[in-house]
VORO-406684 format. One record per residue (C-alpha): residue in one letter; x, y, z. Coordinates in pm, whole numbers, padded with zeros to 5 digits, always signed. Example, Ala and Ser with C-alpha at 12.3 -4.5 7.8 and 13.67 -1.06 7.14 Angstrom:
<atoms>
a+01230-00450+00780/s+01367-00106+00714/
</atoms>
This chain:
<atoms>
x+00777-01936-02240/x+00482-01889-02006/x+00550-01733-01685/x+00441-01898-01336/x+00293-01607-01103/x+00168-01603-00761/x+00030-01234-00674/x-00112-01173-00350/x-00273-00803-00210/x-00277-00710+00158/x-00535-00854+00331/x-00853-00581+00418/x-00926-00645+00777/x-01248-00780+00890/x-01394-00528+01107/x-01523-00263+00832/x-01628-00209+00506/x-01425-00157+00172/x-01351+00217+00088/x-01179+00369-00222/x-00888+00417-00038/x-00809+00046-00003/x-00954+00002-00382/x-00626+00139-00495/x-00406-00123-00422/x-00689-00397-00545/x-00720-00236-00883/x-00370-00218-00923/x-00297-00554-00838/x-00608-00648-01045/x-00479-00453-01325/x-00197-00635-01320/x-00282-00966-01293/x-00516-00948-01564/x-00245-00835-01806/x-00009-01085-01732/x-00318-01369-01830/x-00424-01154-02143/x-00067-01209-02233/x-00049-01577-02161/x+00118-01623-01827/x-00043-01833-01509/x-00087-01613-01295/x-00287-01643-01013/x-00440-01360-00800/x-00493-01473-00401/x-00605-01250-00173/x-00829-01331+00197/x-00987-01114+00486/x-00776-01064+00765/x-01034-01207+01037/x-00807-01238+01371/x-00758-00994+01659/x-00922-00806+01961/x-01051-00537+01743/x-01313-00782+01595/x-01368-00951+01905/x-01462-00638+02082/x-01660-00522+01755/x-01875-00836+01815/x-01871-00807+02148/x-02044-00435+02141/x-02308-00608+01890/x-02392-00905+02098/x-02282-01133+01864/x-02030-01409+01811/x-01677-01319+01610/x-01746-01567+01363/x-02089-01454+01246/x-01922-01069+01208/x-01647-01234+01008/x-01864-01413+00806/x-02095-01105+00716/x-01737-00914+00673/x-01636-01146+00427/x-01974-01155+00225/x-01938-00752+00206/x-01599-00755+00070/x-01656-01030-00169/x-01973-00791-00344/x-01752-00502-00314/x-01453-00653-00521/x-01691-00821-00744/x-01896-00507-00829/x-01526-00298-00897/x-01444-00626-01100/x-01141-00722-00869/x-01094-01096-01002/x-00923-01260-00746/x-00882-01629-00832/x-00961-01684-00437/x-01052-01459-00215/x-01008-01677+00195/x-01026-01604+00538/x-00755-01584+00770/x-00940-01808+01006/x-00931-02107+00797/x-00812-02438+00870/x-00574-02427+00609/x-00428-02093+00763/x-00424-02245+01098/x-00183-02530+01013/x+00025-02315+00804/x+00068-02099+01111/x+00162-02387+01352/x+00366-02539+01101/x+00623-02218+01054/x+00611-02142+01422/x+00710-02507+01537/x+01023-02425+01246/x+01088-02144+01423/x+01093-02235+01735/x+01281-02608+01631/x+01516-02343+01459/x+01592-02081+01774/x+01424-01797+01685/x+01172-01737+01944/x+01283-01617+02260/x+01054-01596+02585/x+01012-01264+02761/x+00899-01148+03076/x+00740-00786+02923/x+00546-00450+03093/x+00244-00413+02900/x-00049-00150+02886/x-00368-00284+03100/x-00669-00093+03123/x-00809-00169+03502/x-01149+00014+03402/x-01203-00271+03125/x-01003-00490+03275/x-00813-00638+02982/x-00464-00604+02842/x-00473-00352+02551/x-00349-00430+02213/x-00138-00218+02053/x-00395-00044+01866/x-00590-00014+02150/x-00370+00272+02303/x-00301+00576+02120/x-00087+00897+02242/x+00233+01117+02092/x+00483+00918+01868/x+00814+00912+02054/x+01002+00963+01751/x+00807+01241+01592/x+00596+01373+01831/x+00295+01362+01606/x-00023+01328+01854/x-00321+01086+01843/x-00081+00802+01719/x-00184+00404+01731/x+00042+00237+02005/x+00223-00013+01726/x+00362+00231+01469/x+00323+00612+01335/x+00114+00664+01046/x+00313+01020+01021/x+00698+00928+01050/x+00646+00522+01019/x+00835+00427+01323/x+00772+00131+01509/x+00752+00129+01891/x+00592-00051+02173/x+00246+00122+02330/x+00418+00177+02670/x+00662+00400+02447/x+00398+00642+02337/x+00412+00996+02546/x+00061+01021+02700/x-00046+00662+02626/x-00445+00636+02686/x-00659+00335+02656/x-00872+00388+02345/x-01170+00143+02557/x-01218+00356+02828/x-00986+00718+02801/x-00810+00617+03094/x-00401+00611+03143/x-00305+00217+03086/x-00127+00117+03404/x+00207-00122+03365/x+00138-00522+03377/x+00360-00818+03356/x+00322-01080+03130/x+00557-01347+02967/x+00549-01289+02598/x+00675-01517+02280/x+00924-01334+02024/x+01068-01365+01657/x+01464-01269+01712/x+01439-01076+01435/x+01779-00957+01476/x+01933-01277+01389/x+01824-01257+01026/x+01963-00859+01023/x+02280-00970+00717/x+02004-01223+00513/x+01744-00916+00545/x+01984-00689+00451/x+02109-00911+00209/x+01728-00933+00053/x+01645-00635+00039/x+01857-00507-00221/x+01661-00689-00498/x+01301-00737-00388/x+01199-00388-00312/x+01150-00029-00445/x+01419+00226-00390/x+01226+00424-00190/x+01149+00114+00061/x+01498+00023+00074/x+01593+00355+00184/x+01326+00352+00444/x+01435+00032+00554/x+01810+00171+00595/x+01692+00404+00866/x+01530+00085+01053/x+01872-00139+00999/x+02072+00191+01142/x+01782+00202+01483/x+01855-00195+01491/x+01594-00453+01427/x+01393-00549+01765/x+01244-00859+01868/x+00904-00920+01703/x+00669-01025+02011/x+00351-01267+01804/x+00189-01348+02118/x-00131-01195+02284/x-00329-01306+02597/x-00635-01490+02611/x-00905-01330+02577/x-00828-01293+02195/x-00959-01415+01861/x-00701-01620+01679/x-00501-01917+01692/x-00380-02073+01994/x-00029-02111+01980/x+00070-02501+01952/x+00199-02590+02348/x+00089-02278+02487/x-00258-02280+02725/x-00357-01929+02692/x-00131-01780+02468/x-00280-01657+02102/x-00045-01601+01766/x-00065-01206+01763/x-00275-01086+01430/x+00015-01007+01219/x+00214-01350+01231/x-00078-01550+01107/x-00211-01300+00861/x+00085-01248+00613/x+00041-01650+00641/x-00269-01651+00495/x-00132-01609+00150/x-00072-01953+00211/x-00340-02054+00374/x-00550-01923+00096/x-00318-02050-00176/x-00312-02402-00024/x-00694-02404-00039/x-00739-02291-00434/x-00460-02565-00497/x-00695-02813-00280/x-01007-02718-00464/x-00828-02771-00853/x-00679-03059-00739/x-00321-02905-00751/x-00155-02954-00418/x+00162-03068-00559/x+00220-02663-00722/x+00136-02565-00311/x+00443-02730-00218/x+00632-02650-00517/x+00507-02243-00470/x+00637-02172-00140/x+00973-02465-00143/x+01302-02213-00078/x+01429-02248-00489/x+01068-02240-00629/x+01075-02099-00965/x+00721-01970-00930/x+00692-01632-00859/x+00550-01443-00587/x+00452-01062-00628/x+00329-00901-00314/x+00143-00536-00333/x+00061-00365-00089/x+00011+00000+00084/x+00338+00188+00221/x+00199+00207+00585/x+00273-00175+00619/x+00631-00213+00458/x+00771-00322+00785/x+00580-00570+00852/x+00611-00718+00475/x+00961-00677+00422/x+01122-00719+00716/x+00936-00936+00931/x+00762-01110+00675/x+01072-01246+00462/x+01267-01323+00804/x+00948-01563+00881/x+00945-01749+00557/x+01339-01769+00560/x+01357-01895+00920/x+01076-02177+00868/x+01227-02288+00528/x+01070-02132+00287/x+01037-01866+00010/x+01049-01523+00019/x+00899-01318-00236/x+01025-01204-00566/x+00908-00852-00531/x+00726-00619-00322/x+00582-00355-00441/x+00453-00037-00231/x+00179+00236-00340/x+00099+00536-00150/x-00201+00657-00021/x-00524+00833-00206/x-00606+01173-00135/x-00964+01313-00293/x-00904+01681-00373/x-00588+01689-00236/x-00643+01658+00124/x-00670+01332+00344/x-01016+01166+00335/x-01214+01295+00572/x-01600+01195+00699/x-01704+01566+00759/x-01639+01706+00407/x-01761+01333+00229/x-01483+01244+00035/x-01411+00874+00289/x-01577+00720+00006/x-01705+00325+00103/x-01670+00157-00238/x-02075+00076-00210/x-02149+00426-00164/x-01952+00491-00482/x-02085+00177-00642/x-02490+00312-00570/x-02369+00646-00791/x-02142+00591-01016/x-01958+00314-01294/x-01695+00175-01085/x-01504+00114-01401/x-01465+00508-01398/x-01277+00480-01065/x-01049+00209-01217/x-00972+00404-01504/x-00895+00739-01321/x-00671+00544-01072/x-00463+00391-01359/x-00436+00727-01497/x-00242+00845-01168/x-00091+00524-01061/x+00337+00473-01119/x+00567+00264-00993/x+00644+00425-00694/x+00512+00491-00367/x+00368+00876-00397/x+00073+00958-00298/x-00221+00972-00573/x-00471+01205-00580/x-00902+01149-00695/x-00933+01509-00793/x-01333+01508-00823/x-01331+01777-01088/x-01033+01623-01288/x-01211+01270-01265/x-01543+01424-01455/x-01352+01595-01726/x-01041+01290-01752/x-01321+00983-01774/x-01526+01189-01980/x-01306+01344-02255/x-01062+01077-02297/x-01216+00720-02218/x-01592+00769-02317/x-01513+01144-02566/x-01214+00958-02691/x-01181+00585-02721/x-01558+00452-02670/x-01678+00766-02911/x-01470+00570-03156/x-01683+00244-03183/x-01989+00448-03172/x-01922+00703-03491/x-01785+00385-03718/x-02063+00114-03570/x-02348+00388-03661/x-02259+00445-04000/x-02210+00061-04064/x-02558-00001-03922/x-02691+00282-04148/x-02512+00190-04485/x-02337-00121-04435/x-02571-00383-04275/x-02377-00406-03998/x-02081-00577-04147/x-01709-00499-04188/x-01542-00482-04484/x-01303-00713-04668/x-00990-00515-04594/x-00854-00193-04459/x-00837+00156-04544/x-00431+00207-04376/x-00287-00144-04325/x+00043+00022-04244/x-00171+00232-04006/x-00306-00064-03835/x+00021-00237-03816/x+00144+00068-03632/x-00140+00035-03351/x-00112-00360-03323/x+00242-00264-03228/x+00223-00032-03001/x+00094-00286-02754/x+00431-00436-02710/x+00521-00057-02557/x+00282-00037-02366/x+00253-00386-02222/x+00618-00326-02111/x+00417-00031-01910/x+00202-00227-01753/x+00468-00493-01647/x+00644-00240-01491/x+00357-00118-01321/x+00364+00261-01495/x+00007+00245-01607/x-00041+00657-01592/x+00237+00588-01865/x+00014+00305-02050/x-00267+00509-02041/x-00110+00834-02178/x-00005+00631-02466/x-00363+00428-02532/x-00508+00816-02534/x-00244+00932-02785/x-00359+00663-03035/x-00702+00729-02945/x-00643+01076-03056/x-00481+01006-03374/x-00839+00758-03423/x-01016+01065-03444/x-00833+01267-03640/x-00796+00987-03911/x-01195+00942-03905/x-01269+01354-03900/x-01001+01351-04171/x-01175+01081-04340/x-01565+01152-04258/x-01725+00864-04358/x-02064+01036-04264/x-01954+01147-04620/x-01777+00911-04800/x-02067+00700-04755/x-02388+00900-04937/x-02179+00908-05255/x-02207+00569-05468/x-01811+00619-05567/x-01696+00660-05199/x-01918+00423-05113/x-01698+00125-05035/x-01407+00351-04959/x-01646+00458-04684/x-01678+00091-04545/x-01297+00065-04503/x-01278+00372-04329/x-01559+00250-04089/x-01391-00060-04041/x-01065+00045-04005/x-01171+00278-03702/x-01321-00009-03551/x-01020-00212-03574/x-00816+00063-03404/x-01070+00037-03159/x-01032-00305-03101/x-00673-00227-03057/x-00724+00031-02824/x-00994-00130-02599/x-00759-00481-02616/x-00497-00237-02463/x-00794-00149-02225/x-00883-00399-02116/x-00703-00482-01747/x-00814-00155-01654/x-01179-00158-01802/x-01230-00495-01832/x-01653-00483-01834/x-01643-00190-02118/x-01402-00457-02309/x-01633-00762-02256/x-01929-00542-02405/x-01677-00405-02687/x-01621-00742-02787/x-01952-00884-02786/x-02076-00578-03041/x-01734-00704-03283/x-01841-01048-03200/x-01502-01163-03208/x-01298-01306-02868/x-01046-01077-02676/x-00727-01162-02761/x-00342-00999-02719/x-00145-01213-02972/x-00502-01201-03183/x-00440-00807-03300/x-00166-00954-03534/x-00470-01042-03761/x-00721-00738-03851/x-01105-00827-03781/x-01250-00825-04168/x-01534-00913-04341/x-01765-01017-04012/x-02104-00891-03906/x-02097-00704-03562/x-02402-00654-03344/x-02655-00307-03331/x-02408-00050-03162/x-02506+00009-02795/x-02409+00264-02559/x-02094+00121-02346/x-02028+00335-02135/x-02214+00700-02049/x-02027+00983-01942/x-02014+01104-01573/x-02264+01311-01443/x-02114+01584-01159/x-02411+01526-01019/x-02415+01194-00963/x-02057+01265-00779/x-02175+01558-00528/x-02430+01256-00472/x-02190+01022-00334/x-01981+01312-00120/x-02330+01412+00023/x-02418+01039+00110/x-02082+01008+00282/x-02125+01299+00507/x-02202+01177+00864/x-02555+01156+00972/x-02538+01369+01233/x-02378+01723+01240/x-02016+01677+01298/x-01870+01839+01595/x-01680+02162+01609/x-01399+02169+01425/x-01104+02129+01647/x-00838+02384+01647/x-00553+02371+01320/x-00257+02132+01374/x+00082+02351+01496/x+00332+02347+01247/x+00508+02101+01535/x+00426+01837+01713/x+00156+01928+02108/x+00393+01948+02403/x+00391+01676+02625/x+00269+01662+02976/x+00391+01974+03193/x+00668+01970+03405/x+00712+02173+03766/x+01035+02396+03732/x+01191+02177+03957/x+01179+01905+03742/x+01327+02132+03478/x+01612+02200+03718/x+01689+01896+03737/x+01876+01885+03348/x+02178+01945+03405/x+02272+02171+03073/x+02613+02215+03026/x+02932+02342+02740/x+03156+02116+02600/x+03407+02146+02308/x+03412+01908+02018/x+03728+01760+02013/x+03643+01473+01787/x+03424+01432+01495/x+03342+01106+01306/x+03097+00956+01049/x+02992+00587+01185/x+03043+00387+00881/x+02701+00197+00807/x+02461+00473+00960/x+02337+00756+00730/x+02218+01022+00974/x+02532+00938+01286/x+02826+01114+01377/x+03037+01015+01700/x+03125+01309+01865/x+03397+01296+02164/x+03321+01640+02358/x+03504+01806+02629/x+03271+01915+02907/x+03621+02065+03119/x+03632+01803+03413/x+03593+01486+03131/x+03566+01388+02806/x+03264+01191+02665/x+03143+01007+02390/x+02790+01137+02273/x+02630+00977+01902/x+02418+01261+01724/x+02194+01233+01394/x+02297+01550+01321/x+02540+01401+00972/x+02274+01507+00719/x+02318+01840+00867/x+02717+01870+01000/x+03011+01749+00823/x+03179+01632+01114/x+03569+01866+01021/x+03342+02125+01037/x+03246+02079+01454/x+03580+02001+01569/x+03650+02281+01827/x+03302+02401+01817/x+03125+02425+02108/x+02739+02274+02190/x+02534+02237+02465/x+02488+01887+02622/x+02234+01740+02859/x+02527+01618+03098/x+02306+01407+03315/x+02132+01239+03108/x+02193+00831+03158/x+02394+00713+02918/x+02222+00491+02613/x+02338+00195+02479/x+02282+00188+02076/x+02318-00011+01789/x+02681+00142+01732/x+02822+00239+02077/x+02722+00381+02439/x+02615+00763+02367/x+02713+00915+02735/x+02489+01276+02656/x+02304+01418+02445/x+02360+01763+02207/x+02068+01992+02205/x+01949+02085+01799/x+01658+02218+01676/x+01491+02192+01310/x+01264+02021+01141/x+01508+01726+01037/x+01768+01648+00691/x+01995+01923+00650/x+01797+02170+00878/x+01939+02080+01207/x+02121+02312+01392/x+02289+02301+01748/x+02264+02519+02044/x+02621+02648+02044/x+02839+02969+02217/x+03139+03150+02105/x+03334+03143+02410/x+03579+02864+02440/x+03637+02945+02772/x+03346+02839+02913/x+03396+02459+02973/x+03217+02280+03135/x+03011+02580+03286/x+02653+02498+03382/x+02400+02707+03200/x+02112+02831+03417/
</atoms>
């Protein structure tokens, strides 16, 4: 029985063009998606440009033209760039749609009808120079978690937390340079704490293992309000009773997979399957990909949205890490932050596809376009290998054959064998391991050729009692070709249109069942030509900036910048002093929490310490630690901490407290 899919991809924001970077998620949704219709299921691929926000307002702004017109030229880039890398998305929307719009309204109204949102008087960062509030990614300084510097003032592309731009150390207005001074505003909020047991709940079965761990360290911090509103001036949707109030970017773009699904139903007269898509026990599934830096938002927030307004929530979601080219983040200066046109003026964008399918597994690592290991992969096993097949067999039956296959096989078990194998290797690309897939394609590929230089037909066939022997042998290698290119063909898909238009005969999964005999192909033509290195330092040297870049600044510390300075009085104001731990316990539901009860001489307090990865909590009882003694107590997720131990290390297991030996020293202030 036919499946029923709905896959949807992150949606690329507005405001710049498509690189390779973003290409990997595309292509492996792409890849996807076209298996699952070569196989027979609907599936449906819906993807849209994410067209809301101050970023694009200001970008349009600094042109001297209106938001809409960059949008719309935005959207006409993208659309060429997916087309040209053969991303087949079966609509490809805007956020700022109509359809979108009343989506939006319609799930915030729910929310709202349903107590979710909560009003909130909040401080935000205002840049006086420009005189506008600043979005969050309009203020960048040090991650309060990490302490990684230059971070955006929403989340930390280095640790992933999620904070509030005021909480950044050294906040700085990314308009202007200047320190954001403290404004305040009443805000509109998702409770997203009051979906904390259904999330929790979710989770379990809709995500990777590596996500749900990630999102155990968010349940442990506690989930925080979600604040989706944004002063005027901004470029979205006004919220429905509000006069200058705007839905924040990232409420109404995750709805614009139904915004944009709504509209394809509209346009193939199908609205019935919109309603039936997103209704709470729809059988129709939804498969969300999408890049590791925006899990939060997708499978916390997200699924807390649809559940609260009465809806869905999606099947699966499935993460990817990032690309690194040559094993080192993309970079401008050294030409390897590829824009997909750049790539697309220089080289066959099928090679890309291929060489990220090679790398690409079900989990969320990090891939790597290894410029030298592209060359030699796409040319030794996809043209050397697999297309070199069609061209040695399709020669020799244009030479001696007239260009037509032979009434039966050479190896029918052989053939068998290959038709298959693509029940293996489907399962591969179901389960998204297509560096598996593809290992197994070139494995066949390479028993091809070794059956045809076993065979050599260039031989068989200048000798009138090999003759037809020779035929077979030709047109069995093109059969296992067809296999192999069938196989192919969600990665490659233009190389496997051309393959099939020389065996004149239609692509087809279940259709490898029946050899292809006795039929007249067309005059062989090159499909695909090898990769040139030169053609590749070409497109690093065209996306090198135009103008010398500036001095290199000096190498990253193994930690984190220090923070502003502070006078020694300040300092002396930290009241460090030694307690003994008296009591030891793990917090049941938190993976890096102990509750320590220490005994600072004149009183006993209660102080909760990540150190469990590190400690086993028998182990401190007795011991004796430093603690800030002054510091005002905290109220967390699972009790009031009253102080704080000082540790050092660089996190997990290497954490290690500032302790003494003598246990006579209670309560004795160090200096």
């Amino acid at each position: 029985m036919s499946r029923n899919i709905l896959v949807t991809a992150a949606l690329p924001y507005a405001n710049g063009p498509i690189h390779i970077g973003h290409l990997v998620e595309y292509v492996q949704a792409d890849i996807w998606v076209r298996y699952q219709k070569l196989t027979g299921n609907d599936c449906k691929y819906i993807c849209a440009d994410d067209a809301h926000g101050t970023p694009i307002m200001l970008s349009a702004r600094k042109r001297g033209i209106d938001p809409q017109q960059l949008i719309d030229e935005m959207h006409a880039s993208h659309s060429a760039d997916f087309r040209d890398f053969f991303v087949e998305f079966d609509i490809f929307h805007s956020t700022h749609s109509e359809e979108n719009r009343i989506c939006a309204s319609k799930i915030y109204n729910r929310l709202k009808d349903g107590g979710y949102i909560a009003r909130k008087a909040v401080a935000q960062a205002y840049d006086e120079q420009a005189k506008m509030f600043l979005p969050d990614r309009f203020v960048k300084g040090v991650c309060p978690k990490c302490e990684s510097p230059d971070q955006y003032g929403d989340a930390c592309e280095v640790c992933g937390a999620t904070y509030a731009p005021l909480d950044l150390i050294n906040p700085r207005s990314v308009l202007t340079g200047t320190k954001p001074v403290v404004r305040k505003s009443e805000h509109l909020f998702i409770e997203l704490a009051k979906f904390e047991t259904f999330l929790q709940s979710w989770v379990k079965d809709h995500v990777q293992p590596e996500v749900a761990n990630k999102l155990e360290e968010w349940f442990e911090a506690g989930l925080r309000d979600w604040d989706i509103s944004r002063e005027a001036p901004y470029w979205g949707f006004q919220i429905p009773g509000e006069t200058d109030k705007f839905f924040y970017v990232w409420l109404d773009a995750p709805i614009g997979y139904m915004g944009s699904h709504w509209r394809w139903c509209k346009d193939h007269g199908r609205e019935d399957e919109f309603e039936a898509a997103w209704k709470p026990d729809s059988d129709i599934e939804l498969v969300q990909f999408l890049g590791k830096d925006i899990a939060y938002f997708h499978t916390l927030f997200w699924p807390a949205v649809l559940h609260g307004s009465g809806h869905r929530t999606p099947t699966q979601v499935y993460c990817h890490g990032f690309l690194t080219v040559d094993g080192r983040k993309m970079s401008k200066s050294r030409g390897t932050f590829i824009a997909a046109r750049t790539w697309l003026e220089h080289l066959d964008p099928q090679a890309l596809r291929y060489y990220l399918a090679s790398k690409l597994a079900s989990g969320v690592d990090d891939i790597d376009l290894s410029l030298d290991d592209f060359v030699f992969r796409v040319n030794s096993d996809l043209v050397g290998k697999v297309v070199n097949i069609a061209s040695r067999c399709a020669g020799i039956l244009r030479k001696r054959y007239g260009n037509r296959l032979s009434a039966a096989l050479d190896d029918t078990e052989m053939y068998a064998e290959f038709a298959a194998a693509r029940t293996e290797v489907g399962e591969r690309f179901e389960a998204r391991e297509y560096a598996k897939a593809i290992r197994a394609i070139t494995a066949l590929a390479d028993r091809t050729n070794k059956y045809i230089d076993t065979k050599a037909p260039w031989a068989l066939c200048k000798a009138e009692d090999t003759f037809e022997e020779g035929h077979r042998v030709c047109t069995q290698g093109l059969n296992l070709f067809r296999v192999l290119i069938t196989m192919l063909s969600p990665v490659v898909p233009k190389l496997a249109e051309d393959s099939f238009a020389l065996l004149q005969s239609p692509l087809s999964w279940d259709g490898l069942d029946t050899p292809l005999l006795d039929a007249e192909i067309q005059k062989f033509k090159p499909l695909m030509l090898r990769v040139d290195k030169a053609h590749v330092a070409a497109v690093v040297e065209a996306s090198k900036p135009a103008e010398p870049p500036p001095a290199p600044e000096p190498a990253a510390p193994a930690y984190a910048p220090v923070a502003d300075t502070i006078s020694f009085d300040e300092f002396m104001k930290v009241d460090l002093r030694v307690a003994t731990v008296v009591e030891a316990e793990i917090i049941e539901k938190a993976n890096k929490l102990l509750r320590l009860t220490v005994d600072l001489g004149f009183e006993t307090r209660q102080v909760i310490a990540g150190i469990r990865k590190a400690y086993n909590p028998e182990h401190l009882i007795g011991k004796q630690v430093v603690v800030v003694a002054n510091l005002a107590p905290r109220k967390m997720k699972f009790g009031v901490s009253e102080g704080m131990v000082i540790a050092a290390g660089p996190g997990a297991p290497d954490i290690f407290l500032l302790g003494v030996d003598n246990g006579a020293l209670n309560g004795m202030r160090i200096k």
